[in-house]
LUMDOKOL-998394 format. One record per residue: residue in one letter; residue number from 1; x, y, z of N, C-alpha, C, O in turn. Coordinates in steps of 0.2 Angstrom, whole numbers, plus 2048, in hexadecimal, padded with zeros to 3 digits. Atoms other than C-alpha are relative to their C-alpha. Layout:
// residues N
<r><aa>A</aa><i>NUM</i><n_x>X</n_x><n_y>Y</n_y><n_z>Z</n_z><ca_x>X</ca_x><ca_y>Y</ca_y><ca_z>Z</ca_z><c_x>X</c_x><c_y>Y</c_y><c_z>Z</c_z><o_x>X</o_x><o_y>Y</o_y><o_z>Z</o_z></r>
...
END
This chain:
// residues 73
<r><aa>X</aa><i>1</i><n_x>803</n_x><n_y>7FA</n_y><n_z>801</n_z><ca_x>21B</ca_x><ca_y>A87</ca_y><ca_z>3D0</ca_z><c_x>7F9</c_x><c_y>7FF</c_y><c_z>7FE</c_z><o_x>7F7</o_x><o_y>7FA</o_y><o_z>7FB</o_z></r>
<r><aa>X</aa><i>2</i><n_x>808</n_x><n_y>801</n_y><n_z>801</n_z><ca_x>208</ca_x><ca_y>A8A</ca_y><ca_z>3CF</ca_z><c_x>800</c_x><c_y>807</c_y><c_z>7FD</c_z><o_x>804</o_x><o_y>80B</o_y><o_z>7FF</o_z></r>
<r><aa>X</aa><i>3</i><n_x>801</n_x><n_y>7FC</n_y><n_z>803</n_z><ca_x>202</ca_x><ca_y>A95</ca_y><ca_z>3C3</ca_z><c_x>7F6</c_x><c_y>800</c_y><c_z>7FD</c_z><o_x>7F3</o_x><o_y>7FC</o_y><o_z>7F9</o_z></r>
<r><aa>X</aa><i>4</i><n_x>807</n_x><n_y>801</n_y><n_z>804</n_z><ca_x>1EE</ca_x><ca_y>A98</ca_y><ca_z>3C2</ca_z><c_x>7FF</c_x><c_y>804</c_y><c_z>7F9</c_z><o_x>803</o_x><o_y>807</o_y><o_z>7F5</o_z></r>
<r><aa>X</aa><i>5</i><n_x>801</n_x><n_y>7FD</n_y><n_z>809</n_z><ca_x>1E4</ca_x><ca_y>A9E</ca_y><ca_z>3B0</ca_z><c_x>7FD</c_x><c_y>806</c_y><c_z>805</c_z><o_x>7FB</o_x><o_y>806</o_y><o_z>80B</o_z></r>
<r><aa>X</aa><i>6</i><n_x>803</n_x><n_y>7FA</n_y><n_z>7FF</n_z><ca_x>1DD</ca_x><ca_y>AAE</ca_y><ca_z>3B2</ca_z><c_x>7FB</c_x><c_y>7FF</c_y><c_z>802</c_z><o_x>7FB</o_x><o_y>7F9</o_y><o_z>804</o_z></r>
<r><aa>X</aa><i>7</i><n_x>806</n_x><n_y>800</n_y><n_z>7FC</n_z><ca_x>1CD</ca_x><ca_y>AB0</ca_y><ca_z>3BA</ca_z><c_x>7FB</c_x><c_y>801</c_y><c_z>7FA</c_z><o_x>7FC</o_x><o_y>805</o_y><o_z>7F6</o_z></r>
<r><aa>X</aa><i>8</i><n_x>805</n_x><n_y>7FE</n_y><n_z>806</n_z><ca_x>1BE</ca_x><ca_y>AB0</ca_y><ca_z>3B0</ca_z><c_x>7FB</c_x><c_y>7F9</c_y><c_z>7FE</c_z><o_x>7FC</o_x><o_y>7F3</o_y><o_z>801</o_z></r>
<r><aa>X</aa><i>9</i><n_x>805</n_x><n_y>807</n_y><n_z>800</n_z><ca_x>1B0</ca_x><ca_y>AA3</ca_y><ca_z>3AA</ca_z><c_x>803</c_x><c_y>7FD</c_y><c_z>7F9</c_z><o_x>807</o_x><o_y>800</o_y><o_z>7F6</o_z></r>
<r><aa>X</aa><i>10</i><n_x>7FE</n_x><n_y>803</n_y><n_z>805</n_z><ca_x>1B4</ca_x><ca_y>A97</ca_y><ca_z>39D</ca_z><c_x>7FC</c_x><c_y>7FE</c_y><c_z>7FA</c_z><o_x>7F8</o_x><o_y>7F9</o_y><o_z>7FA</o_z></r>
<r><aa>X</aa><i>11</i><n_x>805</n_x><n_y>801</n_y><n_z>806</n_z><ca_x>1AB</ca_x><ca_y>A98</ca_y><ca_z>38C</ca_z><c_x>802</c_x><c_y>7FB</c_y><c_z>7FC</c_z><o_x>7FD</o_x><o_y>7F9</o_y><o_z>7F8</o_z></r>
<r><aa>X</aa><i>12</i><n_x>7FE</n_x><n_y>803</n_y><n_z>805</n_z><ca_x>1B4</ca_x><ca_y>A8D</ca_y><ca_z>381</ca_z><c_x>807</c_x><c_y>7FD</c_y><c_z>803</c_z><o_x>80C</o_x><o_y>800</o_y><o_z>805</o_z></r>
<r><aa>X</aa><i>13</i><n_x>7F9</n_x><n_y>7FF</n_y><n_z>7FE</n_z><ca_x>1C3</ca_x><ca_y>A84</ca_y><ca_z>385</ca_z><c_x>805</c_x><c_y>7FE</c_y><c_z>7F8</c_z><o_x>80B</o_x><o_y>7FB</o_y><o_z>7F8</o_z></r>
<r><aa>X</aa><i>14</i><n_x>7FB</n_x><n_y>802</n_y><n_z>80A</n_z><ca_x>1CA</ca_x><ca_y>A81</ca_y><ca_z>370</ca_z><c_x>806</c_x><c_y>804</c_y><c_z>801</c_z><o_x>806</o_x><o_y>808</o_y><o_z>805</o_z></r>
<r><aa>X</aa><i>15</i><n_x>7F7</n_x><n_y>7FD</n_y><n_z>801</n_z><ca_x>1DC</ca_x><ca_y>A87</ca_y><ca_z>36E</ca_z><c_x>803</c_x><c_y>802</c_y><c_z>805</c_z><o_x>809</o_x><o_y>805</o_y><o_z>805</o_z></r>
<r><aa>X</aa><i>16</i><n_x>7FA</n_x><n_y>7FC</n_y><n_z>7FB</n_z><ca_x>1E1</ca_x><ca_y>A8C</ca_y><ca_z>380</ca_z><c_x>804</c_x><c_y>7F9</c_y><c_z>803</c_z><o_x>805</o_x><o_y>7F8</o_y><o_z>809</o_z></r>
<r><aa>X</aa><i>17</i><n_x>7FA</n_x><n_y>804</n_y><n_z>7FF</n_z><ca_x>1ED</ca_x><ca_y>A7C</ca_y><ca_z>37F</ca_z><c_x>805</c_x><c_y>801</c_y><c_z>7FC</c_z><o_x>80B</o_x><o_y>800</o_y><o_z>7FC</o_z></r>
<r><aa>X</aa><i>18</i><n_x>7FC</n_x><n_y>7FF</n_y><n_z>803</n_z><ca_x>1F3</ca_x><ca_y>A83</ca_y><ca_z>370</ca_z><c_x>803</c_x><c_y>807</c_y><c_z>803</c_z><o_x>809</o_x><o_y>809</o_y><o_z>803</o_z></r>
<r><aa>X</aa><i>19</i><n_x>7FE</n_x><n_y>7F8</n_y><n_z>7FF</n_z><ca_x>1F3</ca_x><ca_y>A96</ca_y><ca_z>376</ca_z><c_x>806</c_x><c_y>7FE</c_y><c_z>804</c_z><o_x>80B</o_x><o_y>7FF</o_y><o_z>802</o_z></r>
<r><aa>X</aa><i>20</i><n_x>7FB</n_x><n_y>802</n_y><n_z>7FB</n_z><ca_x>1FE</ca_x><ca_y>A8E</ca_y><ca_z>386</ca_z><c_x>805</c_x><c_y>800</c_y><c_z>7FF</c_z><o_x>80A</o_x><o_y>804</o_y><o_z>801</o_z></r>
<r><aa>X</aa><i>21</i><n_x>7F7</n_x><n_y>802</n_y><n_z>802</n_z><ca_x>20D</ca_x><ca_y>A85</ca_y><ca_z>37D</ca_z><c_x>801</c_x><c_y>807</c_y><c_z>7FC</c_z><o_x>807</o_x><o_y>809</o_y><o_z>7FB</o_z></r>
<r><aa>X</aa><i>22</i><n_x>7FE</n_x><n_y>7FC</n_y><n_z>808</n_z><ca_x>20B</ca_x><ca_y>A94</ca_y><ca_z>370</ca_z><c_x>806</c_x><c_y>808</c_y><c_z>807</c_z><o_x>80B</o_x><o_y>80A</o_y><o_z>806</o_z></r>
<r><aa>X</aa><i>23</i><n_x>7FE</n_x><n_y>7FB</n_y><n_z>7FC</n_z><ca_x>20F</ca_x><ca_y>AA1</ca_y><ca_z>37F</ca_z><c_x>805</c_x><c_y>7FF</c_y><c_z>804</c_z><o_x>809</o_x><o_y>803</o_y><o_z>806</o_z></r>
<r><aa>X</aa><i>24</i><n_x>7FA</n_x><n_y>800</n_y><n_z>7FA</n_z><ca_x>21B</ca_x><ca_y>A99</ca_y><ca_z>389</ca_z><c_x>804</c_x><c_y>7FF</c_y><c_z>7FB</c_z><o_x>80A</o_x><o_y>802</o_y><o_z>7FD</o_z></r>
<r><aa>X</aa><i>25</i><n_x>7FC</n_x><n_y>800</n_y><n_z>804</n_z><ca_x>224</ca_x><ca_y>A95</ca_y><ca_z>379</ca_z><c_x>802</c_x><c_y>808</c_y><c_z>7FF</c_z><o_x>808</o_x><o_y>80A</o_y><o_z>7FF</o_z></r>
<r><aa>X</aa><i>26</i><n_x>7FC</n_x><n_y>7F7</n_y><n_z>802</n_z><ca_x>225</ca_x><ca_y>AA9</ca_y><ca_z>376</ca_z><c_x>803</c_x><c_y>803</c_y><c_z>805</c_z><o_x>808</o_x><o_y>806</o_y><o_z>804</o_z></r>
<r><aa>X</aa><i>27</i><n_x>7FE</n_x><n_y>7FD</n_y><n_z>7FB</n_z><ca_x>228</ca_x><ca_y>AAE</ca_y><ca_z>387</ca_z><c_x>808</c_x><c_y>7FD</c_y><c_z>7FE</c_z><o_x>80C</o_x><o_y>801</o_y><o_z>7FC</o_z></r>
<r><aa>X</aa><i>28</i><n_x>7F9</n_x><n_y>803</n_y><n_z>7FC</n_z><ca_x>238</ca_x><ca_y>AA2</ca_y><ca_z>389</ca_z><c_x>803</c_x><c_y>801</c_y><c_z>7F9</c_z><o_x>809</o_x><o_y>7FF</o_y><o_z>7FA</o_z></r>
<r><aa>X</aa><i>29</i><n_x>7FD</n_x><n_y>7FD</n_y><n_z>806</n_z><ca_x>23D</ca_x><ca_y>AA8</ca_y><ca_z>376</ca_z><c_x>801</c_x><c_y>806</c_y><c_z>800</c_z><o_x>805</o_x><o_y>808</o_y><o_z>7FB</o_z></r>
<r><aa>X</aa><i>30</i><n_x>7FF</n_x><n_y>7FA</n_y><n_z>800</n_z><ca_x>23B</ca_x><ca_y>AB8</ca_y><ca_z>37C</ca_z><c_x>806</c_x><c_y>7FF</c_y><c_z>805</c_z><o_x>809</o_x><o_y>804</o_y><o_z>805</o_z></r>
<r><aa>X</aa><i>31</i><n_x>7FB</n_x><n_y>7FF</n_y><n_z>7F9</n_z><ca_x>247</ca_x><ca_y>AB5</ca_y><ca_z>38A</ca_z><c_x>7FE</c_x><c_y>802</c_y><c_z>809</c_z><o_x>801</o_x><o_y>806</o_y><o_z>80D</o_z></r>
<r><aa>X</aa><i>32</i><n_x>804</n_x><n_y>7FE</n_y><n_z>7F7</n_z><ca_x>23B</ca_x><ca_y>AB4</ca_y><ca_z>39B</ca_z><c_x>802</c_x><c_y>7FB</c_y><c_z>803</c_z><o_x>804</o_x><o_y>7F6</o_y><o_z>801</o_z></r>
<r><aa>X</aa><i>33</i><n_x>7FD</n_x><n_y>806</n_y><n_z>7FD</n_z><ca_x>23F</ca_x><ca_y>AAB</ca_y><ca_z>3A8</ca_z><c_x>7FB</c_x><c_y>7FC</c_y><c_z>7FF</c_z><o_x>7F7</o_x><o_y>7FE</o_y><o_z>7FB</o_z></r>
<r><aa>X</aa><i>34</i><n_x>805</n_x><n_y>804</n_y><n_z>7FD</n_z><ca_x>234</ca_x><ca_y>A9C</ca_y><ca_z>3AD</ca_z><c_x>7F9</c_x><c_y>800</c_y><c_z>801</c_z><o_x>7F4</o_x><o_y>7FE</o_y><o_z>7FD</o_z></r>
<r><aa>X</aa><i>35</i><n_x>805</n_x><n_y>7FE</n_y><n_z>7FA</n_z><ca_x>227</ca_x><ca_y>AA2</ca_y><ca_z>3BA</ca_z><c_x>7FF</c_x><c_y>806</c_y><c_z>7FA</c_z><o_x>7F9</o_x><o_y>808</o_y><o_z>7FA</o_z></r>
<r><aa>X</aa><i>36</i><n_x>804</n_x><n_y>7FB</n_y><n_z>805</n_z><ca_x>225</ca_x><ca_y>AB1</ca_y><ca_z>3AA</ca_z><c_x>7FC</c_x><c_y>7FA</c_y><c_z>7FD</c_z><o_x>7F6</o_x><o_y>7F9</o_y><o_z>7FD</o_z></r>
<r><aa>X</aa><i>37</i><n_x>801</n_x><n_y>805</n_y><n_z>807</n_z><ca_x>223</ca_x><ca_y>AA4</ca_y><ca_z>39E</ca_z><c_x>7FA</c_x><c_y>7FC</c_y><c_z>804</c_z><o_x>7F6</o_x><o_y>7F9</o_y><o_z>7FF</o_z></r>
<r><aa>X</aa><i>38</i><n_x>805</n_x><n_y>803</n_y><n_z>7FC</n_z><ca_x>217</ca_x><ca_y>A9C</ca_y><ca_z>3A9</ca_z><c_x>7F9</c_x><c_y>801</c_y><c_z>801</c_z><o_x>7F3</o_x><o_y>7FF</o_y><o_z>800</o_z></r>
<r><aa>X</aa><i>39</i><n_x>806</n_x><n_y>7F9</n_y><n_z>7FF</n_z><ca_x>20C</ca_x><ca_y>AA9</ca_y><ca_z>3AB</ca_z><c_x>7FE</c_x><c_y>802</c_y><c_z>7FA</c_z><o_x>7F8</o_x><o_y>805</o_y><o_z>7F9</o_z></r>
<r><aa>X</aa><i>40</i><n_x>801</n_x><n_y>7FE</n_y><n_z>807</n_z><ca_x>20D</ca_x><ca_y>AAD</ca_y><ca_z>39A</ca_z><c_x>7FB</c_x><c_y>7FB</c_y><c_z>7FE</c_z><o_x>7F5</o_x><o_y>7FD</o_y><o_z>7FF</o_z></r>
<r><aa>X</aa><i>41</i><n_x>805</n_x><n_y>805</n_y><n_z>800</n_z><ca_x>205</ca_x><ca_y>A9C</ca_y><ca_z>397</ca_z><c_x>7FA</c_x><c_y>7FF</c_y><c_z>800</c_z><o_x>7F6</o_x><o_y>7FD</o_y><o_z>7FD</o_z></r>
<r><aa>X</aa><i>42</i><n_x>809</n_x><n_y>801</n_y><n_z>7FB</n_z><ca_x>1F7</ca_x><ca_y>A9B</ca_y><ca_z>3A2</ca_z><c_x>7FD</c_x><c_y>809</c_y><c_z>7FD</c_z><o_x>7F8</o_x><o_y>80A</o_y><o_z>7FA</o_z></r>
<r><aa>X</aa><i>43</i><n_x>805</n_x><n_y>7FA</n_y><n_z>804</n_z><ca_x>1F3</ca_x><ca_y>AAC</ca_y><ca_z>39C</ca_z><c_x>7FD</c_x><c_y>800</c_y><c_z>7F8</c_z><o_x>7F7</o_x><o_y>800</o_y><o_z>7F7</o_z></r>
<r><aa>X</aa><i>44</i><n_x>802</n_x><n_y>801</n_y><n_z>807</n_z><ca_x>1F2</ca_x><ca_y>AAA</ca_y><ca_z>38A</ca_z><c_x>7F7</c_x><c_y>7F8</c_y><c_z>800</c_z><o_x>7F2</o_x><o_y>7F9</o_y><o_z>7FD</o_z></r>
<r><aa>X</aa><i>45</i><n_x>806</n_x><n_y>806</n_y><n_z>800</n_z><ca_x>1E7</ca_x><ca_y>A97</ca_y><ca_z>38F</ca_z><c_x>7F9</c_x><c_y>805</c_y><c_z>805</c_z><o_x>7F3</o_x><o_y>805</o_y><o_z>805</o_z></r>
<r><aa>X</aa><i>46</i><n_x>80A</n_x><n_y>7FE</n_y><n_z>7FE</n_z><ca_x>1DA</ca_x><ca_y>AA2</ca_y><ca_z>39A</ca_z><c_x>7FD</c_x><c_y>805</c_y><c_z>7FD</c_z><o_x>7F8</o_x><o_y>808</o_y><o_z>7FF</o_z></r>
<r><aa>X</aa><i>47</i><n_x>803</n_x><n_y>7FB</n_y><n_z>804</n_z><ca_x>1D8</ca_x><ca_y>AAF</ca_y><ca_z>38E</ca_z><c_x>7FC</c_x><c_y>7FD</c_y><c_z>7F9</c_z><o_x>7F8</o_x><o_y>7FF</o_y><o_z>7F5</o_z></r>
<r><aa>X</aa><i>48</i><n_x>804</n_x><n_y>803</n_y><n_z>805</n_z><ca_x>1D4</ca_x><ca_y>AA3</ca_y><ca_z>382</ca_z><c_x>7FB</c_x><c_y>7FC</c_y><c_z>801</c_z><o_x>7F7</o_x><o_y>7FA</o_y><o_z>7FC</o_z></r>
<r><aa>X</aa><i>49</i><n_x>806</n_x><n_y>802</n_y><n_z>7FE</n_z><ca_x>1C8</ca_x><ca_y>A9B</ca_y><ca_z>38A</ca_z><c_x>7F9</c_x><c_y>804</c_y><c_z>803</c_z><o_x>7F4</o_x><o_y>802</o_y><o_z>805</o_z></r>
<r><aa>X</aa><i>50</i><n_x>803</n_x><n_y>7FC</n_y><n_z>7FF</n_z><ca_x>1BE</ca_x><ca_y>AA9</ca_y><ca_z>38C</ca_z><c_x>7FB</c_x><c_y>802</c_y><c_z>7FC</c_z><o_x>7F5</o_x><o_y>805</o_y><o_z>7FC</o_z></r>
<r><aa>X</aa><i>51</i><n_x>806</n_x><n_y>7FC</n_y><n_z>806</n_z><ca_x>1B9</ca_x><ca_y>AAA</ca_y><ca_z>37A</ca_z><c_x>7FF</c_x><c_y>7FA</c_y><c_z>7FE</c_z><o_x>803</o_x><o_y>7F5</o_y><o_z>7FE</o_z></r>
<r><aa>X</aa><i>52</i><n_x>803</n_x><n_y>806</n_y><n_z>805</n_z><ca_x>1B0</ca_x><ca_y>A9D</ca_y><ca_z>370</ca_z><c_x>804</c_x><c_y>800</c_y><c_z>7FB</c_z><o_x>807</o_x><o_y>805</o_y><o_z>7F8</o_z></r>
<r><aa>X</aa><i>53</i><n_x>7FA</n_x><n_y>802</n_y><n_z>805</n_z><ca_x>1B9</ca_x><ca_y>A96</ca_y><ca_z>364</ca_z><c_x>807</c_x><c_y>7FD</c_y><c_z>801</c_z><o_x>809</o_x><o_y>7F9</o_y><o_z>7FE</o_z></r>
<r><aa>X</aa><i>54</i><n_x>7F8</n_x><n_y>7FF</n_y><n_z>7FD</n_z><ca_x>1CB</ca_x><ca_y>A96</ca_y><ca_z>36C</ca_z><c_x>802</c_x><c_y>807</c_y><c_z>7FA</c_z><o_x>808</o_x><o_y>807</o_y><o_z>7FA</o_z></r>
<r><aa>X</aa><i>55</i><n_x>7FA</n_x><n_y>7FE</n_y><n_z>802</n_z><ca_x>1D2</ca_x><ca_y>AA3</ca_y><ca_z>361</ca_z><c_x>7FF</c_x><c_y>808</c_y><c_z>801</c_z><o_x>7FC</o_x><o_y>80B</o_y><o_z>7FD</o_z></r>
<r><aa>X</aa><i>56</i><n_x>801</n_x><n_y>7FC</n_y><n_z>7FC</n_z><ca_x>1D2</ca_x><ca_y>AB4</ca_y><ca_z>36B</ca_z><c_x>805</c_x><c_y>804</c_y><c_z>7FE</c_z><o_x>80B</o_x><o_y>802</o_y><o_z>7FE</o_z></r>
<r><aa>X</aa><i>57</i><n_x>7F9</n_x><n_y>7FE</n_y><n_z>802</n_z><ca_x>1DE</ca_x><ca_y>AC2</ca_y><ca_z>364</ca_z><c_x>806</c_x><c_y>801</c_y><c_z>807</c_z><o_x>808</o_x><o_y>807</o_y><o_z>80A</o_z></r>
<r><aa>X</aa><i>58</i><n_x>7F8</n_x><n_y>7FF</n_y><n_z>7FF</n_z><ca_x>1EF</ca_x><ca_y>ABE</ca_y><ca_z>36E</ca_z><c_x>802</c_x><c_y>804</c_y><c_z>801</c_z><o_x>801</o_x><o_y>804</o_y><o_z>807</o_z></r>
<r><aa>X</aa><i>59</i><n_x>7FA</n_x><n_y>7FE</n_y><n_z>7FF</n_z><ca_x>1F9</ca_x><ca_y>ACA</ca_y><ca_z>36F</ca_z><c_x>806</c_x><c_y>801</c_y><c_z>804</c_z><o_x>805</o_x><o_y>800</o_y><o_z>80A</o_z></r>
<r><aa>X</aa><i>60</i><n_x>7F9</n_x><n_y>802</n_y><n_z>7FB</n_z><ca_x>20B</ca_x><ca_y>ACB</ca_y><ca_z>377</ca_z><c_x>7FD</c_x><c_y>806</c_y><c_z>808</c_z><o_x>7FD</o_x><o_y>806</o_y><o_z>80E</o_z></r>
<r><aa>X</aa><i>61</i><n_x>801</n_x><n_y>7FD</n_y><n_z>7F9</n_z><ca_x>203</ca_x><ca_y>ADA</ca_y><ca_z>381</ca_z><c_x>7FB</c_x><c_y>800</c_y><c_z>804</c_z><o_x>7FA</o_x><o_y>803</o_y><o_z>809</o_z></r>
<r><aa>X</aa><i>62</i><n_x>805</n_x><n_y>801</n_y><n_z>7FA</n_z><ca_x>1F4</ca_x><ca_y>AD3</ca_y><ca_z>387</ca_z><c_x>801</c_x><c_y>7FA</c_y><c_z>804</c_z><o_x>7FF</o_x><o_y>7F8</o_y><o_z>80A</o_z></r>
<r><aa>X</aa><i>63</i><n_x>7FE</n_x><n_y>809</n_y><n_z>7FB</n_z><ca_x>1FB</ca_x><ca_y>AC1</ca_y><ca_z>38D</ca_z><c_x>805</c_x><c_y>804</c_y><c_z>805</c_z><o_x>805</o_x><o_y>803</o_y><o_z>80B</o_z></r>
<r><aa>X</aa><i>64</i><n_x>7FD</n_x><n_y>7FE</n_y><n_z>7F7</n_z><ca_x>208</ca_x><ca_y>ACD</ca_y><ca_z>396</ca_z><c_x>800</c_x><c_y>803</c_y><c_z>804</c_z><o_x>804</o_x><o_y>803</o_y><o_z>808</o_z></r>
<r><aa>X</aa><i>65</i><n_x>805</n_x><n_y>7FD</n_y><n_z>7FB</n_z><ca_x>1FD</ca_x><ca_y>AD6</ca_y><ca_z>39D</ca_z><c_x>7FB</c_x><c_y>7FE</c_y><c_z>807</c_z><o_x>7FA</o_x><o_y>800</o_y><o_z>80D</o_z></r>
<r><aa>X</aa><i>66</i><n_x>805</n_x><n_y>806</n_y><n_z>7F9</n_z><ca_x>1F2</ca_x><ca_y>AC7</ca_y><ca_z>3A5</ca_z><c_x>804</c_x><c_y>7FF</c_y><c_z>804</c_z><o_x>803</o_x><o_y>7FF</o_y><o_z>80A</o_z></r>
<r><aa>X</aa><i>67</i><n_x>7FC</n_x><n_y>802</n_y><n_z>7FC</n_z><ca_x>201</ca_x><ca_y>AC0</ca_y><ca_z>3A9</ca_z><c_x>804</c_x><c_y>803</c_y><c_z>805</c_z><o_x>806</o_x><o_y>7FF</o_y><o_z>80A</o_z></r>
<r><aa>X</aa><i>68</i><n_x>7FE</n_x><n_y>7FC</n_y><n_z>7FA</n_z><ca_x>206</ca_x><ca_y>ACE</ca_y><ca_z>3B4</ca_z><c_x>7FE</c_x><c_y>800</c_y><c_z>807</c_z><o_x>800</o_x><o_y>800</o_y><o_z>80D</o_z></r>
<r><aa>X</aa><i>69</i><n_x>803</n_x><n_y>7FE</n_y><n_z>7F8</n_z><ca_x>1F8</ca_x><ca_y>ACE</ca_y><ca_z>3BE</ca_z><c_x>7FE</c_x><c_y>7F7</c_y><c_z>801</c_z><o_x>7F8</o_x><o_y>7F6</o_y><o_z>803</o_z></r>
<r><aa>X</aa><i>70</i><n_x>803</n_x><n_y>806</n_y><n_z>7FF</n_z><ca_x>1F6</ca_x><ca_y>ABB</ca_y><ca_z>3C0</ca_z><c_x>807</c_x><c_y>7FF</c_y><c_z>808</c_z><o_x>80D</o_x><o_y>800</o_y><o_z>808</o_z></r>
<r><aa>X</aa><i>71</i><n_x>7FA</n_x><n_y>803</n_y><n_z>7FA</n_z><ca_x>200</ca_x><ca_y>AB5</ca_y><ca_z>3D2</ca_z><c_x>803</c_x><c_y>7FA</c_y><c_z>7FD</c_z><o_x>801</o_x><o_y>7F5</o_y><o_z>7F9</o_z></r>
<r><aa>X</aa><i>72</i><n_x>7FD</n_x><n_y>806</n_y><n_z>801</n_z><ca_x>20C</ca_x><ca_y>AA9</ca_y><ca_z>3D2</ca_z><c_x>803</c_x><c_y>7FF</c_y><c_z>806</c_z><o_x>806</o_x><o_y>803</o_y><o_z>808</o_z></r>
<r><aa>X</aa><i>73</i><n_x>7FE</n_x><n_y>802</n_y><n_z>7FB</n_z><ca_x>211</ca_x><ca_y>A9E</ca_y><ca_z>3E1</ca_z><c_x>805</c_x><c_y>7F9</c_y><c_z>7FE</c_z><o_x>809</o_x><o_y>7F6</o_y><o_z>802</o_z></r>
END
């Protein structure tokens, strides 16, 4: 499965390896499949990348939100 980050430029890339494990672990504790949990991932890493510092306010409804609209093949 390929899963890309969100679109957008890259200001900082600090904590978006923690944001990553951190989402795919909630997703798949929430009970998503996979390919959710995937996308959950990549969305939390390119949202955090976005902001200087790595630490960007998370939330469960903005990662699955991104995650929504991110393709996956």
């Amino acid at each position: 499965m390929v899963v890309p980050l969100a679109g957008g430029p890259v200001v900082d890339s600090t904590g978006a390896g923690d944001a990553m494990v951190a989402a795919l672990v909630a997703a798949f504790a929430g009970g998503e499949e996979p390919s959710v949990a995937a996308a959950w991932a990549a969305a939390a890493a390119g949202l955090t990348v976005k902001h200087l510092g790595g630490r960007p306010a998370l939330t469960r409804e903005l990662v699955s939100a991104t995650a929504g609209a991110i393709k996956r093949w």
